[in-house]
C-alpha positions in Angstrom: -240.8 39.5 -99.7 -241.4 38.1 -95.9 -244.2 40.1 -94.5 -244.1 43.5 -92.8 -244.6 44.2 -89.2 -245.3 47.6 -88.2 -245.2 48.6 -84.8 -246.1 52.2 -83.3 -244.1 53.2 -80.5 -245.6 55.4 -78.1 -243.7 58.1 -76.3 -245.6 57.6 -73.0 -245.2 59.9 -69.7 -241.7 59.6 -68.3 -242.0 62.8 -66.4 -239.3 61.8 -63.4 -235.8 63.1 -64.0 -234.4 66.2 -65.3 -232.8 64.4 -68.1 -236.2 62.8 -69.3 -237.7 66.4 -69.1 -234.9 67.6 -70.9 -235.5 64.6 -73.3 -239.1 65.5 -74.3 -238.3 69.5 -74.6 -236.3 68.3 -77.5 -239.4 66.6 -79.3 -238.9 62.4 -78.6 -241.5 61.5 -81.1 -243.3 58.0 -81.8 -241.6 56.4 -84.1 -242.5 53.6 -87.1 -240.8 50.4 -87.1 -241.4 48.4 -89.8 -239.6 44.7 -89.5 -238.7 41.9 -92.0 -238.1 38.3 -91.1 -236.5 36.3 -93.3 -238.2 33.0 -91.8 -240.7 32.8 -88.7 -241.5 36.1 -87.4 -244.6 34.7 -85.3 -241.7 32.3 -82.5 -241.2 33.8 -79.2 -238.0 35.1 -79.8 -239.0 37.3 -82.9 -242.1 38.9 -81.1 -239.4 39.4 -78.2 -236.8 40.9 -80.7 -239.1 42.9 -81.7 -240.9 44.2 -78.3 -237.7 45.4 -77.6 -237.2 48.3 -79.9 -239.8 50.8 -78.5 -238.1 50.3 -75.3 -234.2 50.6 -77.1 -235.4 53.7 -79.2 -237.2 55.5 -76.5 -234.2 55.1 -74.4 -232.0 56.2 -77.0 -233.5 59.4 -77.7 -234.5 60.7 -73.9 -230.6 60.5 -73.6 -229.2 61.5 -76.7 -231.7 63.4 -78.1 -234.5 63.3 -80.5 -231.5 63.5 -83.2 -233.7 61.2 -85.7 -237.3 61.5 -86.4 -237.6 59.1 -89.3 -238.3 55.2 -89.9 -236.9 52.2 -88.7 -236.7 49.2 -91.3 -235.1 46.8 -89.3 -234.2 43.3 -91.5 -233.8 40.2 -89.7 -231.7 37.2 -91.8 -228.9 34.7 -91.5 -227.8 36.3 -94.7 -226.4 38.7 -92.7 -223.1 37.7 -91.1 -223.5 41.1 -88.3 -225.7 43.6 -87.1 -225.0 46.6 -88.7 -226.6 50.2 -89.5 -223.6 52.9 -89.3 -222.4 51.5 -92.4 -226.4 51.5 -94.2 -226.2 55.3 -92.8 -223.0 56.1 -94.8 -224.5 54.5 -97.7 -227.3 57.5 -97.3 -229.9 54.3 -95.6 -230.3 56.2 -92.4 -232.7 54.0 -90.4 -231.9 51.2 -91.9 -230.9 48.1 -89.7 -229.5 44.4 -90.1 -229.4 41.7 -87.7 -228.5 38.0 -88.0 -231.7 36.3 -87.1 -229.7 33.5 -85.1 -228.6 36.3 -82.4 -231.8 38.1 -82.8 -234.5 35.3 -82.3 -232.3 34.5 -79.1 -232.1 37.5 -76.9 -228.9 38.3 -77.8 -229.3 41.4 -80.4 -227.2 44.6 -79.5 -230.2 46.6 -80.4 -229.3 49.7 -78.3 -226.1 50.0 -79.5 -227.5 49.6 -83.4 -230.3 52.5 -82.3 -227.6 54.5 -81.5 -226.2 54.3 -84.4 -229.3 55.7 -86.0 -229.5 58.8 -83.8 -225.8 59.7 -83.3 -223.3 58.0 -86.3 -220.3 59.4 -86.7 -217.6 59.5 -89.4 -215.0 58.7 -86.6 -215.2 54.8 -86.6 -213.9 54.5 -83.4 -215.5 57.4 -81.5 -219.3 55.7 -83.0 -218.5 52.3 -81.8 -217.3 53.5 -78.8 -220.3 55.5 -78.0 -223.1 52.7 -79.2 -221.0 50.3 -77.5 -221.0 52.7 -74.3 -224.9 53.4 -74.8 -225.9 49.9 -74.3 -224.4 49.5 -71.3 -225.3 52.4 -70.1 -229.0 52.5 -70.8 -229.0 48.8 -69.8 -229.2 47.0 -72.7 -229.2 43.0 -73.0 -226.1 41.3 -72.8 -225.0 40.8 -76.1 -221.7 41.8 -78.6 -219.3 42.8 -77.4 -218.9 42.6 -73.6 -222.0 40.4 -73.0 -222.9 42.3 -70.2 -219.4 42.5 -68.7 -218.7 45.4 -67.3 -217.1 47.7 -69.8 -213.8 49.0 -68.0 -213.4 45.5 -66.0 -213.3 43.6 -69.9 -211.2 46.0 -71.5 -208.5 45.7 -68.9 -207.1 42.4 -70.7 -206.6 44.7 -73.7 -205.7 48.0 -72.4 -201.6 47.9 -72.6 -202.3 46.7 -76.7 -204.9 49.1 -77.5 -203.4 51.9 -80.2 -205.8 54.3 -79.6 -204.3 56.8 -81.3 -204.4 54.8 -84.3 -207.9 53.4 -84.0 -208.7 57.3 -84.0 -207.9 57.1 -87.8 -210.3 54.4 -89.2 -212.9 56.4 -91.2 -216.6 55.2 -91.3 -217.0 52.8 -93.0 -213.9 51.5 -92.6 -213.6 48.3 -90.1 -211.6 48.9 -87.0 -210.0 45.6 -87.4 -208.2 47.1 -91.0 -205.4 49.0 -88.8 -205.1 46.3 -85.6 -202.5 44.3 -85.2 -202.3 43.0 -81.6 -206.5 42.8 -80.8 -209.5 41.4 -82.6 -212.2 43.4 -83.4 -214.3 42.8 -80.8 -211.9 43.2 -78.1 -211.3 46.7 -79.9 -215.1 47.7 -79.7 -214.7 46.5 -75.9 -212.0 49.3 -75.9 -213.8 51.6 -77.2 -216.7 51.3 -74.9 -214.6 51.6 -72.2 -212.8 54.7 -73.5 -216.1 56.7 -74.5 -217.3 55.8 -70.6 -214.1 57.1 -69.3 -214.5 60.7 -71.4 -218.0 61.1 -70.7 -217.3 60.2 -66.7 -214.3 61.9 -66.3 -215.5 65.3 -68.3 -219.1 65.0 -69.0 -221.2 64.0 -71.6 -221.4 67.8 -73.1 -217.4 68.2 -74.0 -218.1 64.4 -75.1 -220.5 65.9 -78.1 -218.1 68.8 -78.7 -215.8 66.0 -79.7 -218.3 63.8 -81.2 -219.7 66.9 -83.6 -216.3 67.8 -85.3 -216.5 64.5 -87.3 -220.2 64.7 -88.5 -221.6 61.5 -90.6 -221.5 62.7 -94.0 -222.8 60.0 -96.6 -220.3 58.6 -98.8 -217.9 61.0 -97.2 -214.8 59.2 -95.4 -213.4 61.7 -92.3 -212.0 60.4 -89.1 -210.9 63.9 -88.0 -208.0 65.9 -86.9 -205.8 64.2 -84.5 -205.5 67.8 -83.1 -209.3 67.9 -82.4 -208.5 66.4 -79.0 -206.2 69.2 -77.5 -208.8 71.6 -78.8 -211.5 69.8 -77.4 -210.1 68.4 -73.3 -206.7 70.2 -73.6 -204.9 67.1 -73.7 -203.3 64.7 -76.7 -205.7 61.6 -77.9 -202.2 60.0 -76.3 -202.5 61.6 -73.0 -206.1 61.0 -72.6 -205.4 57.1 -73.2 -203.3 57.0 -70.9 -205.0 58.4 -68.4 -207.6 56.1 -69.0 -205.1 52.9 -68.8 -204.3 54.6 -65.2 -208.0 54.5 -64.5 -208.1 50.8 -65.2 -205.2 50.2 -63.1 -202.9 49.1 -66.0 -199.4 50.5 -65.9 
């Protein structure tokens, strides 16, 4: 086995917003990182890969919450075709994280949206991508899958009039979106869903956003996309309604 790195990441004293205060009332903790390269973990872009976490992780957890007070093995390999660690978290690996080593070792890891997955996955496959894809825009992560730093709502325009939201609402985790599209790829879905998670949490706050979000708790092993009625109960409105209100936000007819 490649050697371990382990990294302490210190909270430090972010005392400058209300949010941040709010963040360290819930108990953001240092957390452990432990990392394993399948090759050279000593180039420049590994020790960057891997500089990056405290920063992804802190960020994470001042906004979500300190939802996750565990270890982080992160494993770094070409063996690995994506990054993944919803799906280890359904498999009861909660912490655990993959990334191709090619995309990591070359600034390009989605490692905010990954660490989001570690504090807030969901059994709704569409409602998690949407929200880790969301998160790493919005916490200003690097531009990497599936936008690239595009802005969310401006590259999910191109997609909007095709997306079946409504349908993408009933792929279980761990399910892959792409087992239910028929018109978009996969990664022009997760651009979609970014773009729909931002439009809930702008247009009604992230609070009713977590409402949502709880009703289809991650449950190992356990598939559960929800009730399709959850959304009237939730905003008052149909999953269909609310897409369409958020294809009339983008400008798309």
């Amino acid at each position: 086995m490649p050697p371990i790195k382990r990294l302490i990441v210190a909270t430090g004293a972010f005392v400058i917003t209300p949010s941040i205060l709010l963040a360290q009332d819930v108990g953001c903790r240092p957390a452990v990182i432990e990392f394993h390269f399948a090759t050279d973990e000593g180039s420049e872009g590994a020790i960057a890969f891997r500089k990056s976490f405290p920063t992804a992780i802190q960020s994470v957890c001042e906004w979500w919450g300190s939802t996750y007070t565990g270890h982080f093995k992160v494993k770094v390999s070409d063996d690995f075709a994506e990054s993944r660690a919803l799906v280890p978290a359904w498999n009861g690996k909660l912490g655990e994280m993959f990334f191709p080593e090619s995309v990591a070792v070359n600034g390009r890891a989605a490692t905010v949206h990954e660490v989001t997955h570690v504090f807030a996955p969901n059994a709704n496959r569409f409602l998690a991508e949407g929200l880790a894809v969301y998160a790493h825009e919005f916490l200003k992560g690097g531009r990497a899958f599936p936008n690239f730093g595009v802005d969310l709502h401006k590259a999910a325009g191109p997609f909007a009039a095709d997306a079946a939201i409504g349908v993408f609402d009933k792929v279980a985790t761990p399910a892959p979106l792409r087992v239910v599209a028929k018109r978009l790829q996969e990664r022009e879905i997760y651009i979609v869903a970014g773009s729909f998670v931002r439009f809930l949490i702008s247009e009604f706050g992230l609070e009713k956003f977590r409402e949502l979000y709880a009703l289809t708790p991650l449950i190992a092993g356990v598939r559960n996309a929800g009730n399709p009625n959850r959304w009237e109960k939730v905003y008052g409105h149909s999953i269909e309604q609310l897409a369409a209100s958020w294809r009339s936000h983008l400008g798309i007819q």
